[in-house]
C-alpha positions as CSV (number, residue, x, y, z in Angstrom):
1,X,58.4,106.8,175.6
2,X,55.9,109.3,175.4
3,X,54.0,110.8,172.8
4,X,56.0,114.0,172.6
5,X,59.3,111.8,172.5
6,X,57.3,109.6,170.1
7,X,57.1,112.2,167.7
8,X,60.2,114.0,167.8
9,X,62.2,110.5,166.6
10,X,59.6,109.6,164.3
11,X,60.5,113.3,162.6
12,X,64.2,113.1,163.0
13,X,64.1,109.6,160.9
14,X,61.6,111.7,158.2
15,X,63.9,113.9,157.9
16,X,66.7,111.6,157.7
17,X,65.4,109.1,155.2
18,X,64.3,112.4,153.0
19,X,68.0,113.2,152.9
20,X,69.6,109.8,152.3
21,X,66.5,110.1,149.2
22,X,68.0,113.0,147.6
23,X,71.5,111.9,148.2
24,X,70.7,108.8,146.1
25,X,68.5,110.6,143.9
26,X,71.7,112.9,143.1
27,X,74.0,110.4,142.3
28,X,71.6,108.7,140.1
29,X,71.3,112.0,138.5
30,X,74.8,112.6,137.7
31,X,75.3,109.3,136.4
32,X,72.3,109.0,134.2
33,X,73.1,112.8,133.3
34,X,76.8,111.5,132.7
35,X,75.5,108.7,129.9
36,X,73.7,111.8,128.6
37,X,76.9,114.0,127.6
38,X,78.1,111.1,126.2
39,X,82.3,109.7,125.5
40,X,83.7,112.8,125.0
41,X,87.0,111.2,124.4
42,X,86.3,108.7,121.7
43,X,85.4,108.0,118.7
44,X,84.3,105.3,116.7
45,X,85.7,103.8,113.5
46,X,83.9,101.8,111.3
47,X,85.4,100.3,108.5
48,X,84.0,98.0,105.5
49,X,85.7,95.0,104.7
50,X,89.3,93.7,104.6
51,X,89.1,91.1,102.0
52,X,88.8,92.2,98.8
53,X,91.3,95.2,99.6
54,X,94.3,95.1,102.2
55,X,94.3,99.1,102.6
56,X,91.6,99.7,104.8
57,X,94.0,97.3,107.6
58,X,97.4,98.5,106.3
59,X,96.6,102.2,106.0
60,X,93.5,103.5,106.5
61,X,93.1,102.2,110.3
62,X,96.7,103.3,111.4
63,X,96.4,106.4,110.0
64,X,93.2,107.8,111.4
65,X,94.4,106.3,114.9
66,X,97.7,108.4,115.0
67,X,96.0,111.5,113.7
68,X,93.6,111.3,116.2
69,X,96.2,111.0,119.0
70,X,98.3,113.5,117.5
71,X,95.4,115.9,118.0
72,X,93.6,114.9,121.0
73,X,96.1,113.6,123.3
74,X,93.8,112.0,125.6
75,X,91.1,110.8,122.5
76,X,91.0,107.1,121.8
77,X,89.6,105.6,118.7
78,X,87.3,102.5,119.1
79,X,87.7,100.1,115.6
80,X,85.6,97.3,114.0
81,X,85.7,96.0,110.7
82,X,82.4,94.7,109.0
83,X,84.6,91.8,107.0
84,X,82.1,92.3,104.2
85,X,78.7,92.1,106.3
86,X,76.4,94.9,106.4
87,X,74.1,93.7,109.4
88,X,78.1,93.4,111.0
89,X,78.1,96.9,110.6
90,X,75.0,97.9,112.1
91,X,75.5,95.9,114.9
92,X,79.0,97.6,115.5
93,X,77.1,101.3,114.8
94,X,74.6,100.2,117.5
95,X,77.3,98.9,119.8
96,X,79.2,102.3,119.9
97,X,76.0,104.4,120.2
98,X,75.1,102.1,123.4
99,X,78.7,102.6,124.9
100,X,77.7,106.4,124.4
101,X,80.4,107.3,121.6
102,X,79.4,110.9,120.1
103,X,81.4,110.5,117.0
104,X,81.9,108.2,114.5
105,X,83.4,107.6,111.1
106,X,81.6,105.2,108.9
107,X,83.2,103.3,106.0
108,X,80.0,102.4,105.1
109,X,79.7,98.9,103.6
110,X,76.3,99.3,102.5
111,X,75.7,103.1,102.1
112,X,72.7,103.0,101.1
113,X,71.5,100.8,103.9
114,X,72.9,103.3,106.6
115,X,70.1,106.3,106.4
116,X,67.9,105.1,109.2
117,X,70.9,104.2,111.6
118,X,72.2,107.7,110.7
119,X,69.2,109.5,111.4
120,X,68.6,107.7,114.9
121,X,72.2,108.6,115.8
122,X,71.5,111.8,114.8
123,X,68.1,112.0,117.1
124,X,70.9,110.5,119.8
125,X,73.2,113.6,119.1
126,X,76.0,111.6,117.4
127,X,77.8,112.6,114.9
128,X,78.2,111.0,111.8
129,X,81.3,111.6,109.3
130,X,81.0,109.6,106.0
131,X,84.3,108.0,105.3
132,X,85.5,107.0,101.6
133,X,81.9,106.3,100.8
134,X,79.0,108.5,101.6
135,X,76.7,107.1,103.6
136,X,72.9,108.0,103.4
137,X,71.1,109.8,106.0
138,X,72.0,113.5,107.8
139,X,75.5,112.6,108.4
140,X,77.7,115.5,110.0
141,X,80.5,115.6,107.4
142,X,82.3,113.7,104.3
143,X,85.8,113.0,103.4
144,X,86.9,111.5,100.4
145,X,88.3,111.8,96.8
146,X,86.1,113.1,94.1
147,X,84.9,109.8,92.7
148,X,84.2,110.9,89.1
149,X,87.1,112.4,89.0
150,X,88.5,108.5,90.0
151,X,86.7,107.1,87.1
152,X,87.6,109.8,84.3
153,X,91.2,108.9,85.5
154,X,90.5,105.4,84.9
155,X,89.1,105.8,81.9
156,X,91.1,108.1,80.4
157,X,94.2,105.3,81.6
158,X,92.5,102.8,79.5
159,X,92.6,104.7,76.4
160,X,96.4,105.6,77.1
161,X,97.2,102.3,77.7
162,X,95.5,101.6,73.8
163,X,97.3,104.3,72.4
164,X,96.5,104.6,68.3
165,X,94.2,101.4,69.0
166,X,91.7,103.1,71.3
167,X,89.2,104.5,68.6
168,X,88.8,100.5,67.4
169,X,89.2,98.8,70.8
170,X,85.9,96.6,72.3
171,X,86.1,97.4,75.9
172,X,84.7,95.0,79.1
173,X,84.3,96.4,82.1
174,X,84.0,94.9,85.7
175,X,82.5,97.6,88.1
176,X,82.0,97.8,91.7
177,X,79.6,96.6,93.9
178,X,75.4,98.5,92.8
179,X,75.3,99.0,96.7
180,X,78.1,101.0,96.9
181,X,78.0,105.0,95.6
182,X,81.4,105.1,94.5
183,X,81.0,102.6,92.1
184,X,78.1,104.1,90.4
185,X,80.5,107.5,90.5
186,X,83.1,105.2,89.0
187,X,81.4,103.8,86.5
188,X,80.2,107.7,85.4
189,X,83.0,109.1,85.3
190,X,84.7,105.7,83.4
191,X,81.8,106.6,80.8
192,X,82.4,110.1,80.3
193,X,85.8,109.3,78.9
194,X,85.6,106.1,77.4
195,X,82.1,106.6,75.0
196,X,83.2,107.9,72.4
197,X,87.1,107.7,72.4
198,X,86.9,103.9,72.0
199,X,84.5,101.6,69.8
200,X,81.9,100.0,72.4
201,X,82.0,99.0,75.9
202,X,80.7,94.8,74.9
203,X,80.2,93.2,78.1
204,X,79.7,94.9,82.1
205,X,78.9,93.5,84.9
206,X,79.3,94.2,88.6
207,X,82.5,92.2,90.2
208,X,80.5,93.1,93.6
209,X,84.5,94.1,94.6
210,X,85.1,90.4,95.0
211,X,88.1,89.2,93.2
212,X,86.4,85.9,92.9
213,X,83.4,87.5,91.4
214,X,85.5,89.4,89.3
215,X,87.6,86.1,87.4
216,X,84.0,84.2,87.2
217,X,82.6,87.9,85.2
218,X,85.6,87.9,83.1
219,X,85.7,83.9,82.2
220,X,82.0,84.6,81.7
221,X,83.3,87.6,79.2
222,X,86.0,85.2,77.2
223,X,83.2,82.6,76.6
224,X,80.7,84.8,75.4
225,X,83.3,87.5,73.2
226,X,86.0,85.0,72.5
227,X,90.0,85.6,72.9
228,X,89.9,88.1,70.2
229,X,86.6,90.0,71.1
230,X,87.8,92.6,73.5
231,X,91.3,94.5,73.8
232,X,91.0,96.0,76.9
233,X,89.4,96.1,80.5
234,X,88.6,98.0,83.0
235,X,88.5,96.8,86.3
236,X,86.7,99.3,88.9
237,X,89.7,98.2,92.0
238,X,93.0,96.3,92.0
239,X,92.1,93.3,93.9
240,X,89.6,92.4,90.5
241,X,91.9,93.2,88.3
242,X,94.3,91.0,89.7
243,X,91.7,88.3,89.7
244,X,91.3,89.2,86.3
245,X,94.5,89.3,85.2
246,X,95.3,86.0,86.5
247,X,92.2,84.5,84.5
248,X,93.4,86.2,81.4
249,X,96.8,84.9,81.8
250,X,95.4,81.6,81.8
251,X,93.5,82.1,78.7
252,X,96.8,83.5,76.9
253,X,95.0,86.8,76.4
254,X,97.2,90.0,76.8
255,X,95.3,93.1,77.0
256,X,95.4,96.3,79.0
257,X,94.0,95.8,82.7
258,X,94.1,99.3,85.1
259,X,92.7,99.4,88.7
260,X,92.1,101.3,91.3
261,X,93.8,101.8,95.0
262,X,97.7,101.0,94.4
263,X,97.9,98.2,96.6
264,X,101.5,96.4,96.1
265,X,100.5,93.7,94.5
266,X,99.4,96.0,91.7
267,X,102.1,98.1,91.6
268,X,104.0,95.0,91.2
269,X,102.1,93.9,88.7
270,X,102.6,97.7,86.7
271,X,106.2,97.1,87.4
272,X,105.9,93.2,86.0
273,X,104.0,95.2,82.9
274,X,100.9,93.0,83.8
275,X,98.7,95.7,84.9
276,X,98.4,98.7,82.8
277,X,97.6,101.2,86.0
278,X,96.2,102.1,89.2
279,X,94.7,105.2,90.8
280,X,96.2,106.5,94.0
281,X,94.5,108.0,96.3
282,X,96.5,109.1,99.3
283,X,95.7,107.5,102.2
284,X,97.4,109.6,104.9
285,X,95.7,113.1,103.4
286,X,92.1,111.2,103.3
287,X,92.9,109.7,106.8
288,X,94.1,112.9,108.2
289,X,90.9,115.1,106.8
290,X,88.3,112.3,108.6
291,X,90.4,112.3,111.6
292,X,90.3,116.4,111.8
293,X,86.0,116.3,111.2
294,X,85.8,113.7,114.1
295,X,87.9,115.7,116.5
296,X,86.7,118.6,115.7
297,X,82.8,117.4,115.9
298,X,84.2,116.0,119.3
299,X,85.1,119.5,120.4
300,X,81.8,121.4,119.0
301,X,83.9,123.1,116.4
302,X,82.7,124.2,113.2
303,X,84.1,121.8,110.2
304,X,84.1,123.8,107.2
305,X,87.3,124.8,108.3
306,X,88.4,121.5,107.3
307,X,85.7,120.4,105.0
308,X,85.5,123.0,102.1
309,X,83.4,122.0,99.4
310,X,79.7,120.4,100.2
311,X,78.1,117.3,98.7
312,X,74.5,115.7,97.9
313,X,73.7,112.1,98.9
314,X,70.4,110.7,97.7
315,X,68.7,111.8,100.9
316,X,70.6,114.8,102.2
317,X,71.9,118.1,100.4
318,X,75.0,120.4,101.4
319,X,77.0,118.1,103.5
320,X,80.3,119.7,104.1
321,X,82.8,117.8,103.0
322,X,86.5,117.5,102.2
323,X,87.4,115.9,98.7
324,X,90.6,115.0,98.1
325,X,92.8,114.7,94.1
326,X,94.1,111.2,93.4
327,X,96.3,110.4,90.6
328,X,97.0,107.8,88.1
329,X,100.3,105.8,88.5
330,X,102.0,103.7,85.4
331,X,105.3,102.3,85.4
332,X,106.4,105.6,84.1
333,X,105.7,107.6,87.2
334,X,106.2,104.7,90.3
335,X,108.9,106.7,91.4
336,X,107.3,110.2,91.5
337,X,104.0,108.9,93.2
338,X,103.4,106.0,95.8
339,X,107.6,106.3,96.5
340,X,107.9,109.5,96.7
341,X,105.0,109.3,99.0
342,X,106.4,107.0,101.2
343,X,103.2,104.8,100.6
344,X,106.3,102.2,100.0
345,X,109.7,101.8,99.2
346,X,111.4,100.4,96.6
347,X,112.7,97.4,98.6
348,X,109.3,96.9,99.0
349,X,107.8,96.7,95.4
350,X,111.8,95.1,94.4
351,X,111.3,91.9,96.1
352,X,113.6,88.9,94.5
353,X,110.5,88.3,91.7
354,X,110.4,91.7,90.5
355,X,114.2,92.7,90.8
356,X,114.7,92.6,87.2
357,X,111.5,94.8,85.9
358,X,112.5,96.8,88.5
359,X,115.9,97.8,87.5
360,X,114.4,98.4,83.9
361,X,111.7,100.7,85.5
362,X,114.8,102.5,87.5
363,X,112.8,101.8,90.5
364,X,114.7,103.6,93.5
């Protein structure tokens, strides 16, 4: 081969190698440029715990998932529960940023644990909405109920409950868990109504939303105040009171006990006259508003069009947010609330234990 012939072949395979080069430099480009834009078709669900409370399986979940489908056809929704563990949690968060989710809705179990996970997704370009409890750092959007609102509702249950006895009634209280803001908005809101309208608040603690927590605080509360010391309490969720109920029962006191989240065992228990009240929140309308704000983040649109009223957390001011009204639910009004709802039926609540209190409450 000569020189000439030398060189043309040497070219041609320059030239050919540059071109394989950039071929695989494009696709390597589109993929890596791919992981950059992100899932555009899902989105993450994050939810806090599923021991203390049986709603976050029984509604919560199922309820985001078909309102998600129902408005993105083609949208999936990729769940973990943190079963009470906040490194869990973050573990799950990081999981779905990795797989390149660009929204997710975070039940946080720790809220205020979440702002530097937040603010790193955020740097990311994922979207945070801050579900039931609002979770720290520059999250995207909030839906929930108005949480004061919650514990004026609860409070203002308890004295009810007392009736002519309220202004002379010692009051215990078993609030949520310190790490969780709802329960501080609980608590405030529980205050508001009850200093002043009953005779002192003698023993609170935190129940940590553990029902076992919850009957060990209360025991803790007969020793110390005796069977005659308190005449009511007030239990920041249902699956306390029902702790504490049971611990009461076993004491032989009878007082009013309210809660919070109508589970049904609580309504049974209202029914059963053991449980003074609950607060409903409607799951569905809270599901639906946190599945609209992820969709619509999903699709770049704006979300005050769902979320019309704005919040502060303790980092971040003026998230949008949608805040929903619950309502207290007594014996009186089973019917007219989680029934009429469709939350359950009355064959539900009237199992063979409860037939009887049912047919006094004209449960139907």
């Amino acid at each position: 081969m000569n020189a000439t012939m030398r060189r043309a072949v040497i070219a041609t395979a320059a030239v050919s190698m540059a071109l394989s080069m950039a071929a695989c430099g494009k696709a390597g480009g589109d993929k890596k440029d791919s992981a950059a834009a992100g899932d555009t078709k899902s989105i993450g669900l994050l939810l806090p715990e599923n021991a203390s409370s049986t709603r976050y399986e029984s509604f919560d979940r199922p309820f985001i998932e078909a309102k998600v489908k129902a408005l993105c056809a083609d949208c999936k929704v990729l769940y973990n529960n943190a079963e009470g563990s906040a490194s869990k949690q973050k573990q799950q968060f990081d999981t779905l940023i990795a797989q390149g989710v660009k929204v997710i809705v975070l039940d946080a179990f720790d809220a205020a644990s979440t702002q530097s996970w937040v603010k790193e997704a955020a740097a990311k370009g994922v979207k945070v909405v801050a579900y039931d409890r609002l979770a720290t750092g520059p999250v995207a959007a909030y839906a929930s109920f108005d949480n004061e609102k919650v514990g004026e509702l609860q409070g203002q249950a308890l004295v009810d409950a007392l009736g002519a006895q309220a202004a002379a009634a010692n009051i215990v209280m078993i609030n949520g868990d310190d790490a969780d803001p709802n329960a501080g908005q609980f608590k405030a809101g529980a205050h508001k109504v009850l200093d002043g309208k009953v005779k002192k608040v003698v023993y609170e603690q935190s129940g940590e939303w553990k029902p076992t927590v919850a009957g060990q605080k209360i025991g803790a509360a007969i020793t110390q105040l005796g069977k005659d010391g308190f005449q009511a309490v007030y239990s920041a969720n249902d699956g306390m009171a029902g702790a504490i109920i049971t611990q009461l029962q076993g004491a032989g006191i009878k007082v009013p006990v309210g809660g919070q989240d109508a589970g049904l065992d609580a309504i049974q228990r209202i029914v059963n006259g053991d449980q003074a009240y609950t607060i409903y929140k409607a799951y569905k309308p809270l599901a639906d508003s946190a599945a609209e704000l992820a969709v619509d983040l999903l699709q770049g649109k704006d979300v005050k069009s769902v979320a019309t009223a704005s919040v502060d957390s303790a980092t971040d001011k003026g998230i949008p947010a949608k805040l929903l009204d619950p309502k207290v639910v007594t014996k009186a009004n089973i019917n007219d609330t989680v029934i009429a709802d469709g939350l359950y039926k009355a064959a539900d609540i009237c199992t063979a234990d409860y037939a009887a209190a049912c047919a006094t409450a004209g449960l139907k």
